[in-house]
N, C-alpha and C positions, 0 to 999 in steps of 0.2 A: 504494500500500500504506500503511497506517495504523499510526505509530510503533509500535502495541501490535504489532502483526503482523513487525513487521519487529525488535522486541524478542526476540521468541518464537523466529523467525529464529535472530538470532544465538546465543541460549540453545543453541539445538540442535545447530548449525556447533561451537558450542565444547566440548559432551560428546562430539559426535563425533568430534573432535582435526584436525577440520579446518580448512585455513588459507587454502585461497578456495574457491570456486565456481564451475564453468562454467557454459554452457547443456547441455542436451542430456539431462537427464536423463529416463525413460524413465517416463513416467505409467504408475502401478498395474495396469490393465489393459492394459498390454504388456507385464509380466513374467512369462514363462513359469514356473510354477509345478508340482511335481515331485510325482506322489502316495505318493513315499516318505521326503518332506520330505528332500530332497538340496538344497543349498544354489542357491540363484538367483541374478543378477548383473540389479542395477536401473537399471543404466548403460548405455547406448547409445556406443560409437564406429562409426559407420556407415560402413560401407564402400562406395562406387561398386561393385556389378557392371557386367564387360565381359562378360561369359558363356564357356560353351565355346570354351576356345583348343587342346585337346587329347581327338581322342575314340578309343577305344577302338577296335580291330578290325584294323588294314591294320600293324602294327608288321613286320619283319623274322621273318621263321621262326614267324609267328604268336604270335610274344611275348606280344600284347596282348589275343589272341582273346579271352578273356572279361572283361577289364576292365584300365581304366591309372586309377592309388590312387596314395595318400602321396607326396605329391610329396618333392622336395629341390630347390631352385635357387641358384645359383649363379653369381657374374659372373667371368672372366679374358679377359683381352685384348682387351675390346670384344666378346664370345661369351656368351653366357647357355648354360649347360647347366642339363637337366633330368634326374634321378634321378627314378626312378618304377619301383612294384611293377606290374610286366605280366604280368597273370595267362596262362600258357600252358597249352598241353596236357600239359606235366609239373610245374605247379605254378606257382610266383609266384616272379618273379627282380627283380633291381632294372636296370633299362633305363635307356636313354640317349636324350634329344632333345636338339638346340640350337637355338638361335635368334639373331636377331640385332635383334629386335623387340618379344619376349616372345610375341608372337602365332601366328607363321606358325614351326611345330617342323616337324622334319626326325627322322625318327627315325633312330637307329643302329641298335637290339636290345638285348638282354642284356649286361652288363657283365661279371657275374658269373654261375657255375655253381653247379650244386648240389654240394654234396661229398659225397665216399664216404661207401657206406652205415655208419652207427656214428658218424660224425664230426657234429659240431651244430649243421652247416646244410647236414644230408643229404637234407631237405623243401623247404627257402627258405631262399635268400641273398637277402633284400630290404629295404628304406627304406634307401640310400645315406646315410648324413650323412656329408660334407666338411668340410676344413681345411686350409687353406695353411699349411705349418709352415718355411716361407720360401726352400728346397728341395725340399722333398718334398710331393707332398700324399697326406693321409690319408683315408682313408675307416673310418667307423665301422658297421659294419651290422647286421642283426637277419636272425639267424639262428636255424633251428629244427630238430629231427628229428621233430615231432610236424605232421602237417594233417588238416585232414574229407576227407571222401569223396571220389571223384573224381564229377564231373567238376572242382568247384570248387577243390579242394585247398587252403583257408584254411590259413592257418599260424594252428597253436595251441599253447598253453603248452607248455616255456617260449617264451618271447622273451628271447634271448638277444645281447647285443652282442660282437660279432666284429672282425677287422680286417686292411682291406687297406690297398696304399701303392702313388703313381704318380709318374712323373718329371713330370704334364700331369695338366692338368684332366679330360680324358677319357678319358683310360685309355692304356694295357693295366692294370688291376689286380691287381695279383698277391697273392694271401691270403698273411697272415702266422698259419700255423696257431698257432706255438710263441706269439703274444702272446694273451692273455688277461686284457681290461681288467679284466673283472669278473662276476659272475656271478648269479645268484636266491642267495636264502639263506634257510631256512626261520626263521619266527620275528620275520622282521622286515617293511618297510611295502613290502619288494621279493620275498618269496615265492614270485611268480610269475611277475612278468616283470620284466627288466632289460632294455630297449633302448635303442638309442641318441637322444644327441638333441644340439639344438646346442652348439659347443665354443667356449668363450672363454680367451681369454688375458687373468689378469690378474697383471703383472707377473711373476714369474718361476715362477707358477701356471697350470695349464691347469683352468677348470671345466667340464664337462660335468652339464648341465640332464636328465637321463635321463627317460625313463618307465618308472616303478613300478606294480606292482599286487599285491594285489587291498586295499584300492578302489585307484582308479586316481590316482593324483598323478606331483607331479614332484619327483625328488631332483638333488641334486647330487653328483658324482663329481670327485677331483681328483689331479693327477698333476703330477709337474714332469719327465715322460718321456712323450710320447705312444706310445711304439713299449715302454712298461713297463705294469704295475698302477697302478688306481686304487682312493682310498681312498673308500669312501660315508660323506656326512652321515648320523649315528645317527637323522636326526628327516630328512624332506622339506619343501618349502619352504612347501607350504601342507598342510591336513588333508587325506586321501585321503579324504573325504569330499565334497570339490570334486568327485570326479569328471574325472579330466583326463587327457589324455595327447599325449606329441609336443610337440614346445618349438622355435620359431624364433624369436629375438630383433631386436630392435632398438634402437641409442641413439641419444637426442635430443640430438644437442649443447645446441640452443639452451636447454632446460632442465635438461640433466644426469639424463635417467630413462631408465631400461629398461623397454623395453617386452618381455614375453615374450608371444607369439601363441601360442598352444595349443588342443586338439580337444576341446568339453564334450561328455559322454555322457550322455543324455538318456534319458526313460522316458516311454514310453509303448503297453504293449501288450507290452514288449519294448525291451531296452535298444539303443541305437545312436546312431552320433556325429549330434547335432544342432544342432552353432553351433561359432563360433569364437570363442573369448573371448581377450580379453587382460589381463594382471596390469601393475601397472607398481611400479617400487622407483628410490629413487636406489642401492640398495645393491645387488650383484650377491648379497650370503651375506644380506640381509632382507628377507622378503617378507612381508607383511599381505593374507588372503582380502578382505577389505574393499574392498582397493583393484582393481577388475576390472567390464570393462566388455563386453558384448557387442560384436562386429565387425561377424558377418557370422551372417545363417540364413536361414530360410524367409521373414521378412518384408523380406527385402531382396536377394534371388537370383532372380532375374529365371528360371530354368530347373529349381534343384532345392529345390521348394516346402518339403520335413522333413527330407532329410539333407544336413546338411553333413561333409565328410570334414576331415585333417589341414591344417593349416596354412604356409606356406612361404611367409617376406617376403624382398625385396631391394630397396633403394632405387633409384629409377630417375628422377634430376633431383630435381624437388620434389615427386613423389610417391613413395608406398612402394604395391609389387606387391605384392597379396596371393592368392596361390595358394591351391587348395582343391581335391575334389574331389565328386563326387554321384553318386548312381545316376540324378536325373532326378524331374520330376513327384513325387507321395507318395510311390516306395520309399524303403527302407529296406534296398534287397541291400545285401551285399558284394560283389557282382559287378557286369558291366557298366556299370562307372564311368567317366567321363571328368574331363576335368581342367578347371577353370573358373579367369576369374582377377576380381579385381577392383580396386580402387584406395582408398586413403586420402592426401587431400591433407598437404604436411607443412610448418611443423613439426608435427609431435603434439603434443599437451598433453594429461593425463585431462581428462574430462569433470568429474568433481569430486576435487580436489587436495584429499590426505590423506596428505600424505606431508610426515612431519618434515624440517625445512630444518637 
């Protein structure tokens, strides 16, 4: 490269408030581009797919008959458990695998019921998000009284976050009607749906990462009670203009960054999830759109070529597991989905570091 080149370079690096550079970044025509100008991610963090580790159909009671969505994973006592929406023949519940490989799941069934009719997860009780609260663990879930038609029975607005609590990772789960984290609120960047997402502990603070809409982002909720109310950020963490929803995190010692995994929603023909991006921050309350890089989609999923479903990481040695899920080939259902996994070597680092030190 020729001084003037590598002048011009740095010129650029430095309005853009960046402080180094990786490789990886993703030449012009591979960035998928939106025909209702909805924002893009020009950054590449690729993910290894392993493929279907989880398919649809043989669940307990028929849980899974029309499709296994939204994962949730989780590790205690050398056991990986799996949460997931198993679409039955009375709607979507959140179900139980485990494993002891990531691979080869063992299904339980349903965790959870649907509740009486008027109550508001009298449709779906489903997406499990967990928390070891050091004794107890929690479960946060998304719950609804609204779904489509049968056979399918999608849960539709609201999405509601609910809460149950176990003495063990995998249950009995027992609903706590009387708590009420939080709710839609008209007016504001949560409207329409409030679900759950992952929950961090920072110092004598709990935050929970939710999914908002309509449009779709992520906000933060915060509590110093998890069995109490949480309070919502007035603003979410990036523009609901991103497009996003559902939030698994990850931190990188070696560099001090959060990484949050999340579901981009995509257009084309019709809107539906089509990649998984990740945001990264050293600050858990500061996040920058800028900083976000593609995972996982159709050019790197070896079985579901346009959709990709929600996201779900756990570290595992010196890789991080990345859960997913798809209908398969070009669809685009909601329905008969399985569960795919794949892998990112670690440590993590962004592909291009822009984040104040």
């Amino acid at each position: 490269m020729k001084l003037t080149q590598l002048t011009k370079l740095a010129i650029y690096l430095a309005l853009a408030g960046n402080v180094a550079l990786a490789a990886e970044q993703a030449p012009a025509n591979d960035v998928t581009v939106y025909p209702d100008g909805r924002p893009s991610a020009t950054l590449r963090i690729e993910a290894k797919d392993q493929g279907v580790v989880l398919k649809h159909g043989d669940g307990p009671g028929q849980c899974d008959i029309l499709g296994a969505r939204d994962v949730w994973v989780y590790e205690a006592g050398g056991i990986y458990y799996m949460n997931y929406d198993g679409a039955g023949p009375k709607g979507w519940l959140c179900c139980l695998a485990t494993s002891t490989n990531l691979v080869d799941w063992t299904k339980k069934g349903p965790v959870l019921d649907f509740g009486k009719p008027g109550e508001d997860d009298s449709a779906s009780a489903s997406y499990g998000v967990t928390f070891f609260g050091g004794k107890v663990w929690h479960m946060f879930y998304l719950g609804t009284p609204n779904v489509s038609p049968a056979p399918d029975l999608i849960p539709s607005f609201p999405y509601l976050t609910m809460k149950a609590k176990s003495d063990g990772p995998a249950g009995p789960w027992i609903k706590q009607k009387d708590v009420i984290p939080f709710r839609t609120k008209s007016g504001t960047y949560y409207k329409d749906t409030a679900s759950p997402g992952h929950v961090v502990r920072q110092g004598s603070e709990y935050l929970m990462f939710f999914s908002a809409s309509m449009k779709r982002t992520i906000g933060i909720a915060r509590t110093k009670d998890l069995d109490g109310p949480w309070a919502i950020d007035p603003q979410p963490i990036v523009s609901p203009e991103e497009q996003i929803e559902n939030s698994s995190l990850y931190f990188e010692p070696s560099n001090k960054t959060w990484f949050l995994f999340t579901n981009h929603i995509g257009l084309d023909g019709g809107e539906y999830t089509d990649a998984v991006w990740v945001y990264w921050s050293k600050d858990l309350n500061t996040w920058d759109a800028k900083n976000k890089a593609v995972v996982f989609d159709g050019k790197n999923c070896t079985w579901s070529r346009k959709c990709i479903g929600a996201p779900s990481v756990v570290k595992v040695g010196e890789r991080l597991a990345v859960f997913y899920d798809g209908p398969g080939g070009d669809s685009t259902d909601h329905m008969r989905r399985d569960v795919g996994l794949a892998w990112l070597d670690l440590p993590l680092a962004p592909p291009a570091v822009s984040i104040k030190e």
